[in-house]
Structures are given as C-alpha cells and as structure tokens.
LOSE-125005 format. One record per atom (N, C-alpha, C, O): x, y, z; residue in one letter. Coordinates in steps of 0.001 Angstrom, whole numbers, plus 500000, padded with zeros to 6 digits. Atoms other than C-alpha are relative to their C-alpha. Layout:
BEGIN
XYZA/...
//
This chain:
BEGIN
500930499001499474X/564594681142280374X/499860501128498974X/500798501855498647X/500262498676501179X/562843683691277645X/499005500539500917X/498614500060501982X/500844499322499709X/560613686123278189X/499561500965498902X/500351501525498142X/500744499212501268X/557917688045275797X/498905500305500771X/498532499753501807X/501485499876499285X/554655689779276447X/499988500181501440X/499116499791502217X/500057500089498014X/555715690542280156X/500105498533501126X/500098498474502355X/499937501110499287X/555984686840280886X/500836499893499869X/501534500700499256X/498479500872500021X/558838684540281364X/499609498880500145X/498474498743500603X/500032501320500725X/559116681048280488X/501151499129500731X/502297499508500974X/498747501058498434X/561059678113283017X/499563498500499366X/498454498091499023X/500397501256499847X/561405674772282522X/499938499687501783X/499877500670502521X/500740500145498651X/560619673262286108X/501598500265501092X/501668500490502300X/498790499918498733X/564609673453287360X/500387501340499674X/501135501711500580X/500073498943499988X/564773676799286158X/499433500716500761X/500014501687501244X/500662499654498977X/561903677477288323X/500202500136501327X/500014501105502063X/499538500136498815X/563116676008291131X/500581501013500228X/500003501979500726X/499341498603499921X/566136678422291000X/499442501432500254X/499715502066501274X/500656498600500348X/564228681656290041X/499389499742501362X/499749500594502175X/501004499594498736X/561798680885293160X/500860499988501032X/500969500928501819X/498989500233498606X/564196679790295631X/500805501479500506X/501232501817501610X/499235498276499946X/565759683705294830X/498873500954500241X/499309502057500571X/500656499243499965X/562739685360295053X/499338500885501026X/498866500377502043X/500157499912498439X/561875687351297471X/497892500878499748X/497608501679498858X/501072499200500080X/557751688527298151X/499799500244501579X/500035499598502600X/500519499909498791X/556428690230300600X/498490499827500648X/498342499670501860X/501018501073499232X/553048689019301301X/500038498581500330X/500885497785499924X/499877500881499092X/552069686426303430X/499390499020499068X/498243499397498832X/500881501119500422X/550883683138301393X/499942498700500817X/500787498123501502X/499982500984498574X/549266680525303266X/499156498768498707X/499106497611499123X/500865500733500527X/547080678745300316X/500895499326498215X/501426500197497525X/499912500038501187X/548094677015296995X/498409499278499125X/497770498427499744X/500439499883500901X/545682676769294091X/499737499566498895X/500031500335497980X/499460500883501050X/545192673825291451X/498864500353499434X/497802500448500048X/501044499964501337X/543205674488288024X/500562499567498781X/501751499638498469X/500169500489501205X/542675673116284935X/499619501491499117X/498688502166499557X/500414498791501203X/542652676313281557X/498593498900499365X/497973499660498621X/501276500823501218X/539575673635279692X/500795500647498860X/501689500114498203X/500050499222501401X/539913676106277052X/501073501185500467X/500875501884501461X/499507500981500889X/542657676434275757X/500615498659500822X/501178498673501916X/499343501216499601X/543633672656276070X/501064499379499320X/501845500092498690X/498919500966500878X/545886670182274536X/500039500424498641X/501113500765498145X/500003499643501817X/544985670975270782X/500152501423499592X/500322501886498464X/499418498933500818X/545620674081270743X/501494500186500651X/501940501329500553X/498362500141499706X/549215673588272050X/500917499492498996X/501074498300498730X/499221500188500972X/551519673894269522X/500993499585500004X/501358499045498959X/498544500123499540X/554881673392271109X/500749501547500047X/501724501743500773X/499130498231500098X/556123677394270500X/499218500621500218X/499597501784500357X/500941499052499756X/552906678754271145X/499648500587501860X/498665501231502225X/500505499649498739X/553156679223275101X/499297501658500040X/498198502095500380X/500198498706499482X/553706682892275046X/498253501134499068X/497853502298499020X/501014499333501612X/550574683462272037X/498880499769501339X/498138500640501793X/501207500560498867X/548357681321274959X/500040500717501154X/499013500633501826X/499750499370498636X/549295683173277800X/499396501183499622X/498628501584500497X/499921498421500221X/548830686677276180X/498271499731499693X/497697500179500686X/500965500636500404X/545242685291274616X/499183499842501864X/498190500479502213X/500885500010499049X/544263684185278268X/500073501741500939X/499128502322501473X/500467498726499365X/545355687656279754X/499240500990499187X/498835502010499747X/500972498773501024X/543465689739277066X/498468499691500290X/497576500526500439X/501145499859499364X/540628687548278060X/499516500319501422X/498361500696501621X/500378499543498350X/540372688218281798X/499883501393500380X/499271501715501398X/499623498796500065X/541292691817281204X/498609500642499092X/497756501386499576X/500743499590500727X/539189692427278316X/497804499634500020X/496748500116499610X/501913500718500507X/535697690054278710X/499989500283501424X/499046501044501639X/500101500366498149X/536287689665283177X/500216501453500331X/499593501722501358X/499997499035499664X/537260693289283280X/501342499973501436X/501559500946502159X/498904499782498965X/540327692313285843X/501076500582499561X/501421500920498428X/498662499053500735X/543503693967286249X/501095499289499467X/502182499849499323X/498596500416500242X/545751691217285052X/498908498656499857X/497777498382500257X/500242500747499882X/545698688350284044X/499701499113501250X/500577499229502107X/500661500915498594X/543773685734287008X/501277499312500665X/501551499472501855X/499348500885498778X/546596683240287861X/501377500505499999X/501923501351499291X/497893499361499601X/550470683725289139X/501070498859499011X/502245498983498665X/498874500504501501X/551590680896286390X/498946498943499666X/497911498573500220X/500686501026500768X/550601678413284007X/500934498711499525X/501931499168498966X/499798501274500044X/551755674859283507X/499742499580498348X/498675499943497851X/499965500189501530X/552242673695279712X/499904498297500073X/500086497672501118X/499867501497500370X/552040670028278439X/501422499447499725X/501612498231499767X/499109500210500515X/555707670435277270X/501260500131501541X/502462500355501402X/499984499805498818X/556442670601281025X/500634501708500099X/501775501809500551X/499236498833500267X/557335674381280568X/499135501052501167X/498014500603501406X/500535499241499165X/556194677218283162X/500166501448499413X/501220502048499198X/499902498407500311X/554799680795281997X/499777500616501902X/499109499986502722X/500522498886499269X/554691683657284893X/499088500557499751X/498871500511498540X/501555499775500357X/551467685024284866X/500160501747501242X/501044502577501453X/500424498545498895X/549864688005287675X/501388499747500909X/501860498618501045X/499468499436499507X/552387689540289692X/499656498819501754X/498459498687502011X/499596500540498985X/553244687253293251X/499110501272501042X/498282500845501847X/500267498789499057X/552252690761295170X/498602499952499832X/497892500521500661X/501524499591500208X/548920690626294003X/498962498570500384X/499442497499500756X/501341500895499286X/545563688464294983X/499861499726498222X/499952500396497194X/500495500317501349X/544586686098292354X/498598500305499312X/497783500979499941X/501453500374500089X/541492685663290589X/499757499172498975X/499738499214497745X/500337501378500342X/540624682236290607X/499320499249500545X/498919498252499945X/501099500496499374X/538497681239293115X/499130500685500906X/499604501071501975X/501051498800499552X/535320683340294186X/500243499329501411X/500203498161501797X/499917500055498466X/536007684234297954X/500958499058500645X/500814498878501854X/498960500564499933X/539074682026297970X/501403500261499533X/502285499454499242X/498788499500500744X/541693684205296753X/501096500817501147X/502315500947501036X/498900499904498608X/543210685479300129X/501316499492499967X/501469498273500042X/498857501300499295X/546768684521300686X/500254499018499170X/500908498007499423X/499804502051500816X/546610681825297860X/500981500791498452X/501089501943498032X/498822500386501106X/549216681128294845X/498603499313499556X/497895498568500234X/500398500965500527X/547086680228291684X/500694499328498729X/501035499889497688X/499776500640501400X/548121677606289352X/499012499292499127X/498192498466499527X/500727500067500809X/546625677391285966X/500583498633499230X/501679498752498681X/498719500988500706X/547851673826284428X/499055499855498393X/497850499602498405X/500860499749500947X/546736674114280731X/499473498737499035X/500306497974498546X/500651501717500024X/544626671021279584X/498257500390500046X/497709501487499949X/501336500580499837X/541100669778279935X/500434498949500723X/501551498704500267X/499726500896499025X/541630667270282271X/498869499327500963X/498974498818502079X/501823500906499671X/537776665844282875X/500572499076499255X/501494499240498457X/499655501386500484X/537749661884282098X/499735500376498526X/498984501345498415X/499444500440501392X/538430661343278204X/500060500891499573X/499200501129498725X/500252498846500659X/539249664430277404X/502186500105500007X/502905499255499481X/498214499536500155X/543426665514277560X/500763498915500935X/500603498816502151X/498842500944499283X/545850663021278745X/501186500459500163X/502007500441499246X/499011499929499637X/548371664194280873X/501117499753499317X/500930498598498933X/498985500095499769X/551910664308279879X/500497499831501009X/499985500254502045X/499254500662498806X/554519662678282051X/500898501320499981X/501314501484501128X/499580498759499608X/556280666203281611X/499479500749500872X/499949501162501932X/501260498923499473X/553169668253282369X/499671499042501658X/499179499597502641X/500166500404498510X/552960665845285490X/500701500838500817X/500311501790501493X/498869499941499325X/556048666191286813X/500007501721500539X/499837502265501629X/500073498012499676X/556172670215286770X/498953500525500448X/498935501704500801X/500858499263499353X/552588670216287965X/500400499471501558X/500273500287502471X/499314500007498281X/554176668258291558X/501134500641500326X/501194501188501428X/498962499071499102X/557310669872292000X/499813501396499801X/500500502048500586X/500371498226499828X/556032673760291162X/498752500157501315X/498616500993502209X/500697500507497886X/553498672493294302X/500829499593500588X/500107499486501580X/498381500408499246X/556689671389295921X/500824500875500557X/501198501011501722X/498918498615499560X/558956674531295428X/499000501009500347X/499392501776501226X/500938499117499182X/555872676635296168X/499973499535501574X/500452500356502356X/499935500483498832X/555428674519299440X/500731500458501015X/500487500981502102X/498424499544499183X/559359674898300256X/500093501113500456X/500428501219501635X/499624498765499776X/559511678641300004X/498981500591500481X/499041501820500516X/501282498843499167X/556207679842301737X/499339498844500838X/498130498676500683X/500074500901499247X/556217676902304279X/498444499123500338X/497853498854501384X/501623500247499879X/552763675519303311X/499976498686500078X/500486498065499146X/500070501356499839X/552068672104304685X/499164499340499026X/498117499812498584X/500789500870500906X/551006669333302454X/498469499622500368X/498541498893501358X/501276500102499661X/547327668969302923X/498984500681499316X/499174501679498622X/501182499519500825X/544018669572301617X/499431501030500653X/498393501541500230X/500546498735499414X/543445672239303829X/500719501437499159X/500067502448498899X/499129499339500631X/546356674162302057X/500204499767498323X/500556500830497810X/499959500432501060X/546521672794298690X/498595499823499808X/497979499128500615X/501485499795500403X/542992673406297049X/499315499520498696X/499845500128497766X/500175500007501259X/541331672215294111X/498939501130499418X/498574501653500471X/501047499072499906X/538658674817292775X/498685499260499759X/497743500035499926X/500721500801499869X/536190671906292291X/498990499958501512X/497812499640501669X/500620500187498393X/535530672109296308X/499271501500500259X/498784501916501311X/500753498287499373X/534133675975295927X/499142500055499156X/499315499959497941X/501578499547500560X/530434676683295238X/499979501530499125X/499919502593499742X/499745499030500904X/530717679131292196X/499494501730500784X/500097502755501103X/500443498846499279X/528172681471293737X/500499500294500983X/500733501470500709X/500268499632498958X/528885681961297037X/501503499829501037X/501810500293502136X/498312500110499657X/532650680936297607X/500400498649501315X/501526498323501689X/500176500541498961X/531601678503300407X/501141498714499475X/501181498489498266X/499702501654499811X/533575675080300625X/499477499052500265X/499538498550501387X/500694501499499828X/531535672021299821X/500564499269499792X/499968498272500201X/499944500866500172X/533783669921298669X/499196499093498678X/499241497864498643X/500185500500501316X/532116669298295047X/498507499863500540X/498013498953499875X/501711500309499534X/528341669146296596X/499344500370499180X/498598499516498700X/500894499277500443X/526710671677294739X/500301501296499483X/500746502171500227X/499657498549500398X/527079674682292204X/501739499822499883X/502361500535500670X/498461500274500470X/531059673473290839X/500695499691498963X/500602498602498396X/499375500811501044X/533143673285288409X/501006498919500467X/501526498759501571X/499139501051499787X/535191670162287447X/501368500649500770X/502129500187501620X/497925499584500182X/538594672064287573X/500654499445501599X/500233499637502740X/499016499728501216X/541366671068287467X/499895498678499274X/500824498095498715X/500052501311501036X/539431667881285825X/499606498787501063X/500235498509502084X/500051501226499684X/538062664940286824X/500490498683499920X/500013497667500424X/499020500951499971X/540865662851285860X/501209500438500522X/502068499560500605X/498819499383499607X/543615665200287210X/500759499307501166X/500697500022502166X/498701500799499321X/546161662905289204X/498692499366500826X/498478499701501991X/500921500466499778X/542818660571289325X/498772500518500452X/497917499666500694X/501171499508499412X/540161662578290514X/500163501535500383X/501253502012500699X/500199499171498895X/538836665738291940X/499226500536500666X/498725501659500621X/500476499995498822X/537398664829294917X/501168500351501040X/502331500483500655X/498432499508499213X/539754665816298085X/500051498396500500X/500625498307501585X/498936501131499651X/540519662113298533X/500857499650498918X/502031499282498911X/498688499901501049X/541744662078295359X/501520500295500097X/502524499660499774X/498979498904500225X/544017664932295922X/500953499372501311X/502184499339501301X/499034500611498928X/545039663197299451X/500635498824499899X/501620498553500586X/499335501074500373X/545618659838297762X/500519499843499090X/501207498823499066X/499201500337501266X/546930660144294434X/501385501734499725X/502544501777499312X/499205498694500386X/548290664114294191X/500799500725500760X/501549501620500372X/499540499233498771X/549336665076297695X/501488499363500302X/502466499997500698X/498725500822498941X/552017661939298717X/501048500211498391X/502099499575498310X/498883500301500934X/553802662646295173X/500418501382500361X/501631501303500167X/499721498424499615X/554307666620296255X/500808499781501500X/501866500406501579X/499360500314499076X/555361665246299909X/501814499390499635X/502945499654500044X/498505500548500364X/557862662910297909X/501342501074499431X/502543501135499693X/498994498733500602X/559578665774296126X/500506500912501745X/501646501212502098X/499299499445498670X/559908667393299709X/500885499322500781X/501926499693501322X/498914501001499111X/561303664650301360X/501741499991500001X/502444499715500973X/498598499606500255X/564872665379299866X/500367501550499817X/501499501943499532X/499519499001500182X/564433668880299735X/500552500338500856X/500409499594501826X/500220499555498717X/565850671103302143X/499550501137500144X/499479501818499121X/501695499130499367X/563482673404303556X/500811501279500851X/501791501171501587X/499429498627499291X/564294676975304839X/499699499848501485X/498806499095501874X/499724499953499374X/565279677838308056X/498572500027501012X/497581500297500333X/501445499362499320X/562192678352310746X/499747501172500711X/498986501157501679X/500052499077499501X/562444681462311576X/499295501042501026X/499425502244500798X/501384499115499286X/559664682982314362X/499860501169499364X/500795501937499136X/500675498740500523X/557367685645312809X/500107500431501572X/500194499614502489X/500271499673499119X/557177688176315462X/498321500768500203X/497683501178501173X/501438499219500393X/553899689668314303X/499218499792498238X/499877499225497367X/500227499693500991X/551695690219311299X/499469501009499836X/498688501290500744X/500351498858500057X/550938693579309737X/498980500022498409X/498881499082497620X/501025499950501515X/548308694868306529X/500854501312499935X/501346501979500845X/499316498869500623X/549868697462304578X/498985501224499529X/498222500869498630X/501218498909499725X/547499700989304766X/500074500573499051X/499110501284498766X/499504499118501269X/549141702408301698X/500065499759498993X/500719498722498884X/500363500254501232X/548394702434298148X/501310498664499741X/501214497462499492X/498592500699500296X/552255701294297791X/500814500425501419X/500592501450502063X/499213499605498920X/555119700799300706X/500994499556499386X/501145498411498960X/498531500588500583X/558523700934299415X/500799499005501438X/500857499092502665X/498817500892499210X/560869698392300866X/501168500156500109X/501653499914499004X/498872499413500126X/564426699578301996X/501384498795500395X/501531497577500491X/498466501026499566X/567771698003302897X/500622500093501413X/501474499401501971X/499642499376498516X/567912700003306264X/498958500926500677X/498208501795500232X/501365500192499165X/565686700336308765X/499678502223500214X/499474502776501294X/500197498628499455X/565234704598308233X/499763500681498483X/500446500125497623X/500576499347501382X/563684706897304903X/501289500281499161X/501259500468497944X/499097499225501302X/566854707963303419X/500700498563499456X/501581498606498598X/499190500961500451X/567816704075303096X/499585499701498327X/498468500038497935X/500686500337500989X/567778702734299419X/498960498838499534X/499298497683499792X/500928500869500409X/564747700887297972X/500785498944499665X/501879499054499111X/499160500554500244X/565732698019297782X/499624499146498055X/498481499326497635X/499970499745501180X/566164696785293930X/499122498567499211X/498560498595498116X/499850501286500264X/565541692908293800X/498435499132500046X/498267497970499678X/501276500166499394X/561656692802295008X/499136501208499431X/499426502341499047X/501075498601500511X/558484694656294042X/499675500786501354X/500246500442502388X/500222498972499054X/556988697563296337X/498869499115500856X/498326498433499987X/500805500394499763X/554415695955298764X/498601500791500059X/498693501881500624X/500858499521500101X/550903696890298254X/498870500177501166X/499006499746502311X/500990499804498967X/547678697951299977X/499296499041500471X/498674498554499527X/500414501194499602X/546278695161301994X/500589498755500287X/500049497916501007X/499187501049499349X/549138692679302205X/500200500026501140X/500262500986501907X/499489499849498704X/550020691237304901X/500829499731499977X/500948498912499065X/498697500134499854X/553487691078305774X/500432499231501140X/499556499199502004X/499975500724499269X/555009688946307951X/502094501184501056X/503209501605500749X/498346498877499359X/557943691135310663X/500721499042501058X/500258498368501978X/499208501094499282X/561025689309311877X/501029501264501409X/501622500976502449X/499467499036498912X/562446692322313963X/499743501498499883X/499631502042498784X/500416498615500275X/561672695922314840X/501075500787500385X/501880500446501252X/498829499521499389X/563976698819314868X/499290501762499849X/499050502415498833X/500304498128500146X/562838702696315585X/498673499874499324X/498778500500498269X/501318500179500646X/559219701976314346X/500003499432498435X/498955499331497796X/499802501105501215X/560646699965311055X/500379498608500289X/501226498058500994X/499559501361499893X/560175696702310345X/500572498821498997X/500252498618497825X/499588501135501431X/561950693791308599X/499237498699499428X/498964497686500072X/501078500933500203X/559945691709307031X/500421498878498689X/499711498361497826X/499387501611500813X/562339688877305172X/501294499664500914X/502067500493501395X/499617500813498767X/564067686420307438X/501332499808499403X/502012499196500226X/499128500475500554X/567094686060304983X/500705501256499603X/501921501261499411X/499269498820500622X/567658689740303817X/499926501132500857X/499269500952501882X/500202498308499174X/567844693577305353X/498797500376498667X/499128500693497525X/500688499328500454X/564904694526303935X/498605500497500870X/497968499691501549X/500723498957498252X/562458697315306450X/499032500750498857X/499337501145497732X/500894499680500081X/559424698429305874X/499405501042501055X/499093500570502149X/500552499071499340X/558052702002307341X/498823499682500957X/497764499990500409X/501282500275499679X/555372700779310152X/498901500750500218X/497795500291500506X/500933499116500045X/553629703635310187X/498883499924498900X/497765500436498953X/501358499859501291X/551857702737306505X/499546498675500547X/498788498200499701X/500527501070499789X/551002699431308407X/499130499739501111X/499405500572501974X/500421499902498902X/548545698302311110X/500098498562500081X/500111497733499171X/499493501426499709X/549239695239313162X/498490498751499841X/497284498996499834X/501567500974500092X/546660692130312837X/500636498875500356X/501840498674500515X/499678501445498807X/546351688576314536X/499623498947498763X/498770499377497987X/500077501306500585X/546301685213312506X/498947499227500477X/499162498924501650X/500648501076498955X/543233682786313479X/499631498950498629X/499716498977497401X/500502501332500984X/541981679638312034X/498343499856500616X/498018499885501803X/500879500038499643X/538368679265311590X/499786498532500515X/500417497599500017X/500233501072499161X/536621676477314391X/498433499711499544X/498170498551499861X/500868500576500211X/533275676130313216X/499990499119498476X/500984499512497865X/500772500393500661X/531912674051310382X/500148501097498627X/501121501295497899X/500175498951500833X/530771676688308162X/499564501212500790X/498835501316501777X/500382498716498797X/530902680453309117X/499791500835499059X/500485500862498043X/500738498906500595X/528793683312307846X/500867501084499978X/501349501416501061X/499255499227500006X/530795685968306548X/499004500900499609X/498191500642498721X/501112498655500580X/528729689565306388X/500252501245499603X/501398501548499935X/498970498620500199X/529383693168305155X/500003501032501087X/500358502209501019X/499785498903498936X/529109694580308375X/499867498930501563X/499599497733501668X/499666501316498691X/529616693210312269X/498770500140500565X/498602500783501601X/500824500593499599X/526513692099312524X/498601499284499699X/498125499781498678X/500599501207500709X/523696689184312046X/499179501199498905X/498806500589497903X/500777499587500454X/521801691996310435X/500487500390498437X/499722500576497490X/499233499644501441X/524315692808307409X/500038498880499215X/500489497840499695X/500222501358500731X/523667690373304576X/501195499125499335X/502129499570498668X/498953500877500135X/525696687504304060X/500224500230498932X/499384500289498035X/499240500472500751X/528273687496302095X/500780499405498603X/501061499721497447X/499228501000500650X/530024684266301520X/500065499594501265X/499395499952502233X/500047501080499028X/531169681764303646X/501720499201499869X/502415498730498969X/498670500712499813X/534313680452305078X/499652498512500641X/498533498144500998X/500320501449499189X/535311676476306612X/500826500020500690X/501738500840500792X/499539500314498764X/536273674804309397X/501548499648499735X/501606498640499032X/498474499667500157X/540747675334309339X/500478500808498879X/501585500715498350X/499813499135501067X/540386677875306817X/500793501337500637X/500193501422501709X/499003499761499479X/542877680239307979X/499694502033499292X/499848502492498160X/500074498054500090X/542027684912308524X/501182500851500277X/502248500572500827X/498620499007499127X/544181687776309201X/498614501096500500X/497864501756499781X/501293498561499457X/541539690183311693X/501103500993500171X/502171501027500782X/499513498354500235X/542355693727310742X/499058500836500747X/499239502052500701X/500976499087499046X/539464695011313120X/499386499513500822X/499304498308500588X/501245500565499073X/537011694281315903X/499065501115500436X/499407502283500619X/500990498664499819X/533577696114316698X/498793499066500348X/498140498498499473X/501320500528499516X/530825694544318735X/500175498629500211X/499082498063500194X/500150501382500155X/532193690699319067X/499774499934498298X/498754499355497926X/500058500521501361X/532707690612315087X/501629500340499700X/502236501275500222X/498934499862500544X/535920690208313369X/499818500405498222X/499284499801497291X/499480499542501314X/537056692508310389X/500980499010499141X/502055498744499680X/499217500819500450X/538572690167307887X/500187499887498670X/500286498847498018X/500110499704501150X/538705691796304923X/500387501619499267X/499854502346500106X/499776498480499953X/539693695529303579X/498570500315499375X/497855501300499557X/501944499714500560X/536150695207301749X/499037499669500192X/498119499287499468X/501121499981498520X/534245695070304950X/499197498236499606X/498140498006499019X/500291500879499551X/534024691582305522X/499969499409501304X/501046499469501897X/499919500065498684X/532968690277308851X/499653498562500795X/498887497753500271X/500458501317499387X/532538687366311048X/499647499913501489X/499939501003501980X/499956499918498718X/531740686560314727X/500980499442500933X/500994498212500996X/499084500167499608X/534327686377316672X/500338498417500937X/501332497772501271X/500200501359498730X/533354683360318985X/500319498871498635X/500154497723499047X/499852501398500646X/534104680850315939X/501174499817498882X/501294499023497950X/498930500319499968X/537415681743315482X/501673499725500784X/501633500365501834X/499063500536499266X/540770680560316929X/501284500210500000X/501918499328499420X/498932499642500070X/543950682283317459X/501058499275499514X/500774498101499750X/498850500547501165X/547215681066315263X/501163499957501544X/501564501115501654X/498778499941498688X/549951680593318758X/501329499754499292X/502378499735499937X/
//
C-alpha cells in the first residue's frame, strides 16, 4: 500500500482489508461500472498508476470544472486499485445517477477489439464489486449494480442502451454491455466471490436522516463536549445517514462503533422505491415546473419534503409525484 498525489494504491486483498475497516457515513445503495477509453491499455506503463490518476483528476477539475476528481477508485490492468473522490462525496459519473452510488472507473477501452482484459484486471474488477457489495449490503442485481451504457447522456433517464449512450464500460466488458450481459456473464462471478464471504451483521436501521449542515462532526459520545471521533471523515451537507439508536436528541449512526451525530443539523426522511415505469422528475412540485430528468421503475429516493402530493427528492429542488412511489418497510 503507497500513496502519492492524495491517492493510495491496493492490490485487491489490501483492499479488501482497508474497506472492511472503513467506516462512511452516507448511505450507499448503488454501485457504478465504467470503462476510462482514454487513458487505456497503452498508455499503462506498469509504474505509471499514480501519473494516470493525477492526469485524470486535473482533467475533471480543470476542463469539467468539478471539485475532485469524478470516481471513488480506479481499477488498473496490473490488477492494482487507486482511491480516487472522497467515499463522503457524490460521484460524477453518471448524469442524474449519482445519488447514493460508488463509482468505479476500470482503466481500459473495453469496446470489441480494442483492450483485452487482463485476468488480473478481471479479478479486482469482481471482487472490489464484491467487497463493495459486503460492506454497504447492496444486492447483486442490475437494479444495484449499473453499467453507464443504460443512461441517456442528456437527460439521465434509464433506457437500457436505447438511445443517446455511451459504450462504457465497453462492449466487450465481461461480454457485453447490455444488462443481460451484466446478469449473465458479470453478476454470477460477483455473487461467487460472496458466496464464501461473510457478510456483516443485519442490523435494523431505525430511521434515515439528510445532514442540514455544511459539515457535522461525528463524536464518540452521544453529547458536544465528546471527542470527534478520529478514524472517519466529518459527514457532509446532504448525506444521508443511516441511525441505529437515539440518545438525548443524538444519534448513532454506525452499527459496529460509538459514533453520534448531533440531530439537530439533521432532518429525518423516508426511503421509497420508484413503481412506475418511467417517472418525471421536475424543479418544482408540480406538472407545471419543467422536467428535469427522469428516474425508473426500482430505482430507489430518500423524500426530504412534501408540498401538494409531490415528493422533494433532491437538495436541488427535485421533485416527483408522490402517487408513483413506494415506501422502503
């Protein structure tokens, strides 16, 4: 394990480790598969991870104008894993699909005759979908596991490769990417790696909360004079947190540690899964505010508001109608 340039560098059982310790406090419900095109295979040197990594955050920063580099890690040919954007933070990697989601960047071209997989670069792209899986209890499925191929560039909608898409993460990527692909060739080898894992405890959420405050420190004891605690970043504005017990208006919000969160910088919100088809998302609660984007049918909200039969589902006034979604029990 090195680290340069603010990243750090894992081979895939290194990873394991490091994640299995990690503790975040937002809620992730989505993982995230892409192909870098550019850079691909040829410019992979064998020592050059940390030159490529720094190169893609200068471009996202510098040409995209974001605050960080786009994804939360990157995938090497030499089966090696950089850290990338900050776990606490929202990626940016898939327009109107960045909610809640873990993205991985696996670095390649990976359209037919173009970069041929390594049996390294395999391997570390199923089990880092594996130990992601394990530790933020995301079921194997194409509802949860995403390719960015299935989202309409403009408009964020989920077609499923119809119209307006890029390849990524390749049209040869663990045979295809179509989502039967991903359910027949990429999904049952990510299941197999689970099958012997063992899997954290199940703990009941008792609630979910959004965080109101620029930053909310995280303590060790449930009252202001406790200490921050040292091992985790601060949670930010808009996460949602997930609370396993309340004590004096603080809450704990990791199922394994004492770590309490002030609820006063938080307001509580409900989990639903969307039931229609396709649903019109607008910037205000109602048909008259212009669409959007567009969510699908088991695509999965946190409502932070209600006002007229519309659900708030967004801190940057996104809205939907309430009748065509479906509470999380």
């Amino acid at each position: 394990m090195t680290s340069k340039f603010g990243f750090t560098k894992l081979n895939i059982s290194e990873f394991e480790q490091w994640l299995s310790k990690l503790k975040v406090a937002k809620t992730i419900v989505y993982i995230q598969e892409h192909h870098t095109w550019n850079p691909s295979y040829i410019s992979f040197k064998n020592d050059n991870h940390f030159e490529l990594q720094l190169a893609m955050k200068n471009y996202h920063v510098n040409n995209n104008g974001w605050m960080d580099i786009g994804q939360h890690f990157t995938t090497f040919p030499d089966g090696s894993i950089l850290t990338g954007r900050s776990l606490e933070q929202t990626p940016a990697c898939i327009f109107g699909f960045n909610s809640n989601a873990i993205c991985i960047e696996n670095l390649g071209n990976f359209d037919l005759g173009k970069d041929t997989m390594t049996t390294e670069h395999k391997e570390t792209i199923v089990r880092i979908t594996a130990a992601l899986c394990k530790k933020f209890s995301i079921p194997v499925n194409s509802d949860k596991i995403v390719y960015h191929h299935w989202f309409n560039l403009s408009t964020g909608e989920r077609n499923n490769g119809a119209k307006n898409n890029k390849t990524c993460p390749g049209t040869g990527f663990f045979g295809g990417n179509k989502v039967s692909d991903c359910e027949n060739n990429f999904l049952p080898l990510v299941a197999n790696v689970l099958k012997t894992a063992v899997l954290p405890p199940n703990i009941p959420v008792l609630k979910y909360v959004y965080v109101t405050s620029d930053t909310l420190n995280i303590r060790t004891e449930a009252n202001p004079k406790s200490n921050i605690v040292k091992d985790r970043e601060s949670a930010i504005l808009g996460a949602i947190l997930r609370v396993y017990e309340i004590k004096n208006g603080w809450y704990k919000i990791s199922s394994s540690a004492s770590n309490w969160v002030n609820g006063s910088y938080t307001k509580d919100v409900t989990r639903y899964t969307v039931n229609a088809n396709t649903l019109n998302v607008r910037s205000g609660p109602g048909i008259d505010y212009p669409k959007v984007a567009s969510i699908y049918k088991n695509q999965e909200v946190f409502v932070i508001d209600e006002k007229n039969s519309w659900f708030k589902i967004s801190s940057d006034n996104k809205w939907v109608k309430k009748e065509f979604l479906t509470i999380v029990t």
